[in-house]
Every structure is written in C-alpha cells, then in structure tokens.
N, CA, C and O atoms as CSV, one atom per row, in Angstrom:
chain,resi,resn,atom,element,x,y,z
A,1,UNK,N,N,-35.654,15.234,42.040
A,1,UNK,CA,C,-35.859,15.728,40.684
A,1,UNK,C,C,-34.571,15.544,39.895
A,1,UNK,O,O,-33.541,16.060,40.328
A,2,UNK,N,N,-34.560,14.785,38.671
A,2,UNK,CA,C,-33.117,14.889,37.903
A,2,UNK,C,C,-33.627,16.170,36.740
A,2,UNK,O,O,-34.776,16.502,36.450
A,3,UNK,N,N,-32.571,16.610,36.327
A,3,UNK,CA,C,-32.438,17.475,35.268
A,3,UNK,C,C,-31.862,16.615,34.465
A,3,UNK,O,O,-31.741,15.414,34.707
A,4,UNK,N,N,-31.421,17.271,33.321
A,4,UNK,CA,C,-30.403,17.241,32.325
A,4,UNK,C,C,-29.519,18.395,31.971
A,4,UNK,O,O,-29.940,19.497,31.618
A,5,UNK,N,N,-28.143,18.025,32.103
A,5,UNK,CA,C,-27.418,19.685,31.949
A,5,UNK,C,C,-27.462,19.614,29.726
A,5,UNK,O,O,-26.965,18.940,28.824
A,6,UNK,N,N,-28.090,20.406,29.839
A,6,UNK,CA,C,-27.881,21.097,27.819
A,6,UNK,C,C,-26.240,21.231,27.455
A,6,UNK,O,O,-25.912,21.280,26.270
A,7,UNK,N,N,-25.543,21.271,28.182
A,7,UNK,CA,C,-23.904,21.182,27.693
A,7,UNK,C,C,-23.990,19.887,26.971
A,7,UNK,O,O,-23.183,19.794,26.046
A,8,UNK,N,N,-24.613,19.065,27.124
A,8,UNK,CA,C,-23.968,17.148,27.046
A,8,UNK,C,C,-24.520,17.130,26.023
A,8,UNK,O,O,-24.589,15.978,25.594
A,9,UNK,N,N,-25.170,18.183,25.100
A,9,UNK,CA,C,-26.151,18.056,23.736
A,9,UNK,C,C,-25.586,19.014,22.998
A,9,UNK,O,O,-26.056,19.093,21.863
A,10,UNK,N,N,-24.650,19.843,23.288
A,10,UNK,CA,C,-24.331,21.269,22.287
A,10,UNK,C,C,-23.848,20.993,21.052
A,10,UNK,O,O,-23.783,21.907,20.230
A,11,UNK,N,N,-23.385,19.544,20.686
A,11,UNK,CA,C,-23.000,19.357,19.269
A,11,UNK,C,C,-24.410,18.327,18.729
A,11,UNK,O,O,-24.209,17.289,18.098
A,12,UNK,N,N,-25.694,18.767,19.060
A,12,UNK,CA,C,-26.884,18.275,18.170
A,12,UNK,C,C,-27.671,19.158,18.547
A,12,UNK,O,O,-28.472,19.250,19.477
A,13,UNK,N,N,-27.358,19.805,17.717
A,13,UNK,CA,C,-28.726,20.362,17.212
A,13,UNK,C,C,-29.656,20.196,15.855
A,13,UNK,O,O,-29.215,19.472,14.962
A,14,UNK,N,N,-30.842,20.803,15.692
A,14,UNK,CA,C,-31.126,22.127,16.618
A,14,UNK,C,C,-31.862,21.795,17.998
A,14,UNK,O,O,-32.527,20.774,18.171
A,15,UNK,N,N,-31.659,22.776,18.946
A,15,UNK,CA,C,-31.342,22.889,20.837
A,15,UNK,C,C,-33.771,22.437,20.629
A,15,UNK,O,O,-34.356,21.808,21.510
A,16,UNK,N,N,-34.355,22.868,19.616
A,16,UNK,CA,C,-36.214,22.907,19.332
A,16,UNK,C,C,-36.439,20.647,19.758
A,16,UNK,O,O,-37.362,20.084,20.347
A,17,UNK,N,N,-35.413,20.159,19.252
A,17,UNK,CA,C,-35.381,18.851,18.792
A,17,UNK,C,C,-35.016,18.173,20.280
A,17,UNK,O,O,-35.731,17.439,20.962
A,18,UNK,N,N,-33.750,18.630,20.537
A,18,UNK,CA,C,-33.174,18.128,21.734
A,18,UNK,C,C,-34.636,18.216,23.108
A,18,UNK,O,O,-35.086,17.314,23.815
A,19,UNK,N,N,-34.967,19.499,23.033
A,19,UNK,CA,C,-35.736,19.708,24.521
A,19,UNK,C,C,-36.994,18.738,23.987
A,19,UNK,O,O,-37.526,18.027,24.839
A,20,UNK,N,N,-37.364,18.695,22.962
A,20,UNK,CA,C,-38.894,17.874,22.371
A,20,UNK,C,C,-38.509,16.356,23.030
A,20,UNK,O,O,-39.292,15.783,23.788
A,21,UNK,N,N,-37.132,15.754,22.619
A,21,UNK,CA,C,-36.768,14.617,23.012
A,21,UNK,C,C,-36.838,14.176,24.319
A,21,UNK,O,O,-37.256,13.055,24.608
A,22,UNK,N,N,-36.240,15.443,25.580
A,22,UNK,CA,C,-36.214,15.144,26.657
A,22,UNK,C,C,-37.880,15.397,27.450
A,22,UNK,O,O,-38.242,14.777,28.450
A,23,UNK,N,N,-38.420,16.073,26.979
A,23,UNK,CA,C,-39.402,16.455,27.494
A,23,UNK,C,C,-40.408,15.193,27.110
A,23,UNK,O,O,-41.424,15.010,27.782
A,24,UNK,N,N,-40.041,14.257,25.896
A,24,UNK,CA,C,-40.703,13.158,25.800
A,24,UNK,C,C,-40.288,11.520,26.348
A,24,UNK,O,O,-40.754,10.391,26.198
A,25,UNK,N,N,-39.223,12.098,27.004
A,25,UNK,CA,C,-38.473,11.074,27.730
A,25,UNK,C,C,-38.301,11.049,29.691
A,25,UNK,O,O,-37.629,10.500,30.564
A,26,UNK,N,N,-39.383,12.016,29.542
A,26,UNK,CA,C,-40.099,12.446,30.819
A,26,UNK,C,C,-39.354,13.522,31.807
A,26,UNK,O,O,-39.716,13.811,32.948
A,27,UNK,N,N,-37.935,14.180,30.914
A,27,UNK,CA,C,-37.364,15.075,31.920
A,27,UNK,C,C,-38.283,16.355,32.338
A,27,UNK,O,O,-39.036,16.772,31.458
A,28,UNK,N,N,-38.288,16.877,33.332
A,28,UNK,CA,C,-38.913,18.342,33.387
A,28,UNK,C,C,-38.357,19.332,33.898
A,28,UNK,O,O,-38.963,20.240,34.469
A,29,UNK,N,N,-37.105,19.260,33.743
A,29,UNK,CA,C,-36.190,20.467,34.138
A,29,UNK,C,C,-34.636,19.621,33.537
A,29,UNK,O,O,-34.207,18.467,33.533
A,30,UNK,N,N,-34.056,21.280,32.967
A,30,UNK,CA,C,-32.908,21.295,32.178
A,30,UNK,C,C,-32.285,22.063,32.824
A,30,UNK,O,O,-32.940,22.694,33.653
A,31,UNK,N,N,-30.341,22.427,32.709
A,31,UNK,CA,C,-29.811,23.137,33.185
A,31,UNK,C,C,-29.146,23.391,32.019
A,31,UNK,O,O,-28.727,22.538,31.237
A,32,UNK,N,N,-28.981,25.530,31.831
A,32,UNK,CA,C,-28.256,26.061,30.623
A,32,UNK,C,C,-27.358,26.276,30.676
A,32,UNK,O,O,-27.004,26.257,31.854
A,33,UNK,N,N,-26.433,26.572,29.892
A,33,UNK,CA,C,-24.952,27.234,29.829
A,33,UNK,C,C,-25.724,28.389,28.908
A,33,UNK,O,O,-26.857,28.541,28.450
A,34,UNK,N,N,-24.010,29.375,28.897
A,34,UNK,CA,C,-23.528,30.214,28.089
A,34,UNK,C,C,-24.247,30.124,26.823
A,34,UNK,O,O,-25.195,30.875,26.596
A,35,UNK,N,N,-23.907,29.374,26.108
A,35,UNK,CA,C,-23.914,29.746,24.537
A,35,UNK,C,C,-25.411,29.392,23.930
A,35,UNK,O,O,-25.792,29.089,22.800
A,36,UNK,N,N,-26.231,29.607,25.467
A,36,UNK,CA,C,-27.527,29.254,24.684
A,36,UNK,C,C,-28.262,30.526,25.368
A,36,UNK,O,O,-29.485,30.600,25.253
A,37,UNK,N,N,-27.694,31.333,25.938
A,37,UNK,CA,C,-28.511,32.440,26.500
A,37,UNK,C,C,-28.439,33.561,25.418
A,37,UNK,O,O,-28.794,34.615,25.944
A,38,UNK,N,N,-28.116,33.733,24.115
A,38,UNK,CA,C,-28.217,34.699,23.476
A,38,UNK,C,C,-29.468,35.424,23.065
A,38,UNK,O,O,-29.469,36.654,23.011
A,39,UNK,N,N,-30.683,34.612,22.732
A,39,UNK,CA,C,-31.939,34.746,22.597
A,39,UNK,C,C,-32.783,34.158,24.647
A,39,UNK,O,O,-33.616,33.289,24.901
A,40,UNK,N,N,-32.449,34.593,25.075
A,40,UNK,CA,C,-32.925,34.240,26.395
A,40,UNK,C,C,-34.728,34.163,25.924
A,40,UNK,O,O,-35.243,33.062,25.727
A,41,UNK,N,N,-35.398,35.235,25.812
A,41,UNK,CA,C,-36.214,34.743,25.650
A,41,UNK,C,C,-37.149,34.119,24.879
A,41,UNK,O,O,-38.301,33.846,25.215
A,42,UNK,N,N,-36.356,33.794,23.318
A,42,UNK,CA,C,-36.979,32.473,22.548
A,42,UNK,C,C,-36.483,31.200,22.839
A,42,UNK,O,O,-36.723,30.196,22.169
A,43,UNK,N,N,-35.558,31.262,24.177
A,43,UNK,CA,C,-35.071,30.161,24.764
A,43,UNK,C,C,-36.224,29.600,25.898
A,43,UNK,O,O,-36.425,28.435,26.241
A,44,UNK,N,N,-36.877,30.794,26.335
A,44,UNK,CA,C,-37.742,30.477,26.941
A,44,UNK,C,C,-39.293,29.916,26.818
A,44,UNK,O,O,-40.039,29.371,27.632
A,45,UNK,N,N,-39.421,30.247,25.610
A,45,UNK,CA,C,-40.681,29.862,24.431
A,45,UNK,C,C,-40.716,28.164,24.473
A,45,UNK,O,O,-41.662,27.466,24.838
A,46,UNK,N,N,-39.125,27.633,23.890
A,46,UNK,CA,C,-38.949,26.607,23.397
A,46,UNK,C,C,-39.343,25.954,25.041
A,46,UNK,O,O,-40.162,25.035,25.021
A,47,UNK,N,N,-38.995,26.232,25.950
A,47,UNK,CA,C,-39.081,25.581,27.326
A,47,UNK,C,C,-40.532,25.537,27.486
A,47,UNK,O,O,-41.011,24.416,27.655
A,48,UNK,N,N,-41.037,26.174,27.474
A,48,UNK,CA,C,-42.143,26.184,28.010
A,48,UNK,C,C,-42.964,25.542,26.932
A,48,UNK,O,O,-43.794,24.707,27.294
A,49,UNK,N,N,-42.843,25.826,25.618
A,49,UNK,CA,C,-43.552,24.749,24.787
A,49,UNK,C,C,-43.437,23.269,24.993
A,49,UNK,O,O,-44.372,22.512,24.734
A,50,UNK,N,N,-42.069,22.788,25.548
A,50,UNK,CA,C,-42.019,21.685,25.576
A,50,UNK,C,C,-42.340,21.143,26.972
A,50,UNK,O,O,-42.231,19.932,27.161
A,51,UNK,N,N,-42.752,22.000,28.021
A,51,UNK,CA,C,-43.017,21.756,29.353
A,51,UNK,C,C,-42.190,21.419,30.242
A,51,UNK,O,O,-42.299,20.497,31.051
A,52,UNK,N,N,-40.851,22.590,30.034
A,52,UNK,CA,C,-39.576,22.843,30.566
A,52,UNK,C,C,-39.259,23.478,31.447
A,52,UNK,O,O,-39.480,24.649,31.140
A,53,UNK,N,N,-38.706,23.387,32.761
A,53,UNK,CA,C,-37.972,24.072,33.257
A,53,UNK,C,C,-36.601,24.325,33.602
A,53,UNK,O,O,-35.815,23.386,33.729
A,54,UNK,N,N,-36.097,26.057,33.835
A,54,UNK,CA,C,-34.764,25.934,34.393
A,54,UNK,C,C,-34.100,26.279,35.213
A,54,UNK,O,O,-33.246,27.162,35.132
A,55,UNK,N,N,-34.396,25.607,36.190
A,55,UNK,CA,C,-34.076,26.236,37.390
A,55,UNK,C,C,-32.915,26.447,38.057
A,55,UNK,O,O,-32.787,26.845,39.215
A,56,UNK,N,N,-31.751,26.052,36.968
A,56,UNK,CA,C,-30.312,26.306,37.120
A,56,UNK,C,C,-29.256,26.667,35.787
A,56,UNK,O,O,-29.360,26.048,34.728
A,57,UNK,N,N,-28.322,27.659,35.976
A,57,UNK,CA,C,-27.858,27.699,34.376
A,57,UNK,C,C,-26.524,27.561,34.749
A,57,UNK,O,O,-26.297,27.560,35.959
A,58,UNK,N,N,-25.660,27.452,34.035
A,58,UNK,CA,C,-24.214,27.847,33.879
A,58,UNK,C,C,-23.295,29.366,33.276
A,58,UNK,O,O,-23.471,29.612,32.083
A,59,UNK,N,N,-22.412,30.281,34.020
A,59,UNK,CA,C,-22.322,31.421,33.546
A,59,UNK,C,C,-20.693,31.295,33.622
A,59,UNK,O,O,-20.001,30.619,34.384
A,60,UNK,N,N,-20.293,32.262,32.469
A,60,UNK,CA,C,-18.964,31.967,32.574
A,60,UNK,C,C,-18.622,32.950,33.838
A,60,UNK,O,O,-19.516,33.337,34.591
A,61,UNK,N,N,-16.950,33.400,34.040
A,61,UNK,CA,C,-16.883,34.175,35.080
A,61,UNK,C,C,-16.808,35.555,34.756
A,61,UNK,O,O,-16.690,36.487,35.551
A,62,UNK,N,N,-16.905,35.619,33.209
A,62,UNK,CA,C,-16.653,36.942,32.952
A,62,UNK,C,C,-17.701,37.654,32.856
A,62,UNK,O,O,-17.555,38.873,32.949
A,63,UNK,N,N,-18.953,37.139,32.659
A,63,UNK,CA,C,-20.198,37.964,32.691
A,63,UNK,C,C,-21.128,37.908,33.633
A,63,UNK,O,O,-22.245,38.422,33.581
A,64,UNK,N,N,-20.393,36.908,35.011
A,64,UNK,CA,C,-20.392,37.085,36.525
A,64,UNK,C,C,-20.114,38.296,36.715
A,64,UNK,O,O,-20.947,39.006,37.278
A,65,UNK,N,N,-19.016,38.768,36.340
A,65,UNK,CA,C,-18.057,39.595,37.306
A,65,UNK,C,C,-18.763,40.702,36.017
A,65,UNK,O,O,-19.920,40.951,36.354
A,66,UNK,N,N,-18.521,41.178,35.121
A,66,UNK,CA,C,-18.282,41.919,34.151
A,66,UNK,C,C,-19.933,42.560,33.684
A,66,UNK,O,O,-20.360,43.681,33.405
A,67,UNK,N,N,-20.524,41.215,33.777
A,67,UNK,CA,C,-22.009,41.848,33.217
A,67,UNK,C,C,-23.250,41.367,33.957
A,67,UNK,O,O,-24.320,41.001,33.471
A,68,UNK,N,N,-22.801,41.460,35.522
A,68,UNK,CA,C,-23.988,41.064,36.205
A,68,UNK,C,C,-25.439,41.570,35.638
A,68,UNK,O,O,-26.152,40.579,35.480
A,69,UNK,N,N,-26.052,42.668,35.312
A,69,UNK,CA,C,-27.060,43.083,35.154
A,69,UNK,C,C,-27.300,42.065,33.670
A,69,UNK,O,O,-28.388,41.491,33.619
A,70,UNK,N,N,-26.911,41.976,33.201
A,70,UNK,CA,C,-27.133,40.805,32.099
A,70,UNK,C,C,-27.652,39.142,32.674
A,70,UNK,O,O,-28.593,38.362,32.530
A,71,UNK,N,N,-26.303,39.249,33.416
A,71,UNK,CA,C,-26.597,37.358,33.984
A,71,UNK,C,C,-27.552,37.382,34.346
A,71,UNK,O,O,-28.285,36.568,33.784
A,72,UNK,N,N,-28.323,38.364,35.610
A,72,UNK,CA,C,-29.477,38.621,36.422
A,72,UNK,C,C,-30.668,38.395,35.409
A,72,UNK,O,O,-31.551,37.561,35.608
A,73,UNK,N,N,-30.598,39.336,34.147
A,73,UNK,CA,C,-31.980,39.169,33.043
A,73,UNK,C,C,-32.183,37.992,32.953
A,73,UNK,O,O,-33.053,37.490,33.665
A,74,UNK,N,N,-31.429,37.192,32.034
A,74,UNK,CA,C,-31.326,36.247,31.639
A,74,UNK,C,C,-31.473,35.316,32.464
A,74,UNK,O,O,-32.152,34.421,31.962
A,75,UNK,N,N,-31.070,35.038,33.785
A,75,UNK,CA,C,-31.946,34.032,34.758
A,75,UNK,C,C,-33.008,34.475,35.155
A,75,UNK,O,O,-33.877,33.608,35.247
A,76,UNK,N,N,-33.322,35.516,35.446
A,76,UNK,CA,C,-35.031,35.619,35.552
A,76,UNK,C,C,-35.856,35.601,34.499
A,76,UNK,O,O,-36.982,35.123,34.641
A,77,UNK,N,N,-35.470,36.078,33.358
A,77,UNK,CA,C,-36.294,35.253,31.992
A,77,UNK,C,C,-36.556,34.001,31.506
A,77,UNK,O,O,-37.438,33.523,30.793
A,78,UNK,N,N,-35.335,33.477,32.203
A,78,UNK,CA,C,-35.821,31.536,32.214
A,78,UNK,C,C,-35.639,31.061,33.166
A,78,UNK,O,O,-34.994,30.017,33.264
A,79,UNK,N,N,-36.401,31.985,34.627
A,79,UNK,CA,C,-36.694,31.042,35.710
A,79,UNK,C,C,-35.798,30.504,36.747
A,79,UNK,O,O,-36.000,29.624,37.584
A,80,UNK,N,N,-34.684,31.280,36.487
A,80,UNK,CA,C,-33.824,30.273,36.956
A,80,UNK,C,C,-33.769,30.520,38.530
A,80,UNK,O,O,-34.398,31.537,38.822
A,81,UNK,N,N,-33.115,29.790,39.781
A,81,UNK,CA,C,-33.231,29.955,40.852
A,81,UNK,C,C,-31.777,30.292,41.282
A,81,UNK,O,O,-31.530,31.108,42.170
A,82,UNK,N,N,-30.883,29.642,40.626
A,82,UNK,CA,C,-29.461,29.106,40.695
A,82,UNK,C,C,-28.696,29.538,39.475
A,82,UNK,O,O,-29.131,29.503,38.324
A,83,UNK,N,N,-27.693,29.885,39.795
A,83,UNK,CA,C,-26.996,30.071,38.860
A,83,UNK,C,C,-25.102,30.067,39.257
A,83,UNK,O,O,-24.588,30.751,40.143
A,84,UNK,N,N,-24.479,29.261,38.472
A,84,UNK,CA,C,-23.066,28.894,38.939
A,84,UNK,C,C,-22.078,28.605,37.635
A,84,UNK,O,O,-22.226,27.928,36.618
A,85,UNK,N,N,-20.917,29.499,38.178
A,85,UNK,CA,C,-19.542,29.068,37.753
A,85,UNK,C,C,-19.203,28.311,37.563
A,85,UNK,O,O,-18.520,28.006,38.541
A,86,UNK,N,N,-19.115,27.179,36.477
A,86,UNK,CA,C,-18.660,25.924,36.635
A,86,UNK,C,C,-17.434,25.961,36.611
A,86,UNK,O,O,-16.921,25.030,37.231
A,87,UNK,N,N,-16.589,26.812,36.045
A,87,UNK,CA,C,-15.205,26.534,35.822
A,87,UNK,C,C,-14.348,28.021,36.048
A,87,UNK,O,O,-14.799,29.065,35.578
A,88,UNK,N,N,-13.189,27.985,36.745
A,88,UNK,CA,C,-12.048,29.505,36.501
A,88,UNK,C,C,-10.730,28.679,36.053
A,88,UNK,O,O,-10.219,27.658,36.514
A,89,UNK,N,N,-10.351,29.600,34.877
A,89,UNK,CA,C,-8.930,29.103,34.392
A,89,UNK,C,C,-8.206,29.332,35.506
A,89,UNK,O,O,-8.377,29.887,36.592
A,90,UNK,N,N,-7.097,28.578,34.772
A,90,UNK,CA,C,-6.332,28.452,36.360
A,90,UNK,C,C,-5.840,29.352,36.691
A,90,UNK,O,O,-5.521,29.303,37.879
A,91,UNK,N,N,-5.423,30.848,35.851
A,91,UNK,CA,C,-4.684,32.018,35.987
A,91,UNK,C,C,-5.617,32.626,36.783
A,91,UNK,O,O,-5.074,33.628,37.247
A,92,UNK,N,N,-6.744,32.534,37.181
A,92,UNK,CA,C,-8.003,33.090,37.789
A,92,UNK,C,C,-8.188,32.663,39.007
A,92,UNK,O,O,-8.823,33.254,39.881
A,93,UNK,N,N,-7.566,31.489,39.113
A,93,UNK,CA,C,-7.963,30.707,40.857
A,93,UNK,C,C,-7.609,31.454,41.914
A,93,UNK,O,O,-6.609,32.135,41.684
A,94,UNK,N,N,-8.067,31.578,42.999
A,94,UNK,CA,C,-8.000,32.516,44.248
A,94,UNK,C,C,-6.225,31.558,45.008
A,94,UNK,O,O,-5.716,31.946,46.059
C-alpha cells in the first residue's frame, strides 16, 4: 500500500482540493501531521468524502508527552493505527 505523507502539500491549499486530487490519482491512504489536526473531525469528513484513509499521523513531541489524551482523540477520530515522532530538537535527544 503507498500513502502520501500531507506534509509535502502544506503550502497548497485548500487541504478539500489536495485529498480530491489524490484520491483521483488513485491514492487511498494519507499520512497527517500537526497542523492539520485542529478540526480532527472535519478532517475526517473531508477523508472519507474523498475515500480516504489514515492510518498513520505525525505528532510533535510536545503533545506526545504533554497532551496525550488529546493525541489519543485525534487518532482515533481519523482512524489512525500509528502514530510517530518524526523529529526531537536536538536539545531533546536522549
């Protein structure tokens, strides 16, 4: 199964256009970041209208650590299975 990660699109929007495109270009699963989970679930509308899934997102580390009960909503409102850290500043590295 390929996805598409939604980071590689964050400077075109609007995010309604982008998923219409991929979903007509035969993708069927996307992976989210951050700055699109604010409306989690009219994020989830748009997915499923376009015959989307997401079965992986991106979270920063601070609302890993800081606002788990949040991260948790928000991947089970859009499905998600997976969910990962892509990045720790370097003042943060173990």
């Amino acid at each position: 199964m390929f996805g598409y990660q939604l980071y590689s699109s964050r400077n075109f929007p609007p995010l309604a256009d982008t998923l219409a495109m991929l979903a007509k270009a035969g993708y069927t699963s996307v992976e989210g970041y951050g700055g699109l989970y604010d409306d989690a679930a009219g994020l989830a509308a748009l997915l499923k209208a376009n015959h989307l899934k997401m079965p992986t997102g991106h979270f920063g580390i601070d609302m890993l650590e800081n606002e788990v009960s949040h991260a948790l909503t928000v991947a089970t409102t859009l499905g998600m299975e997976r969910i990962y850290c892509p990045y720790l500043p370097h003042d943060q590295h173990p």
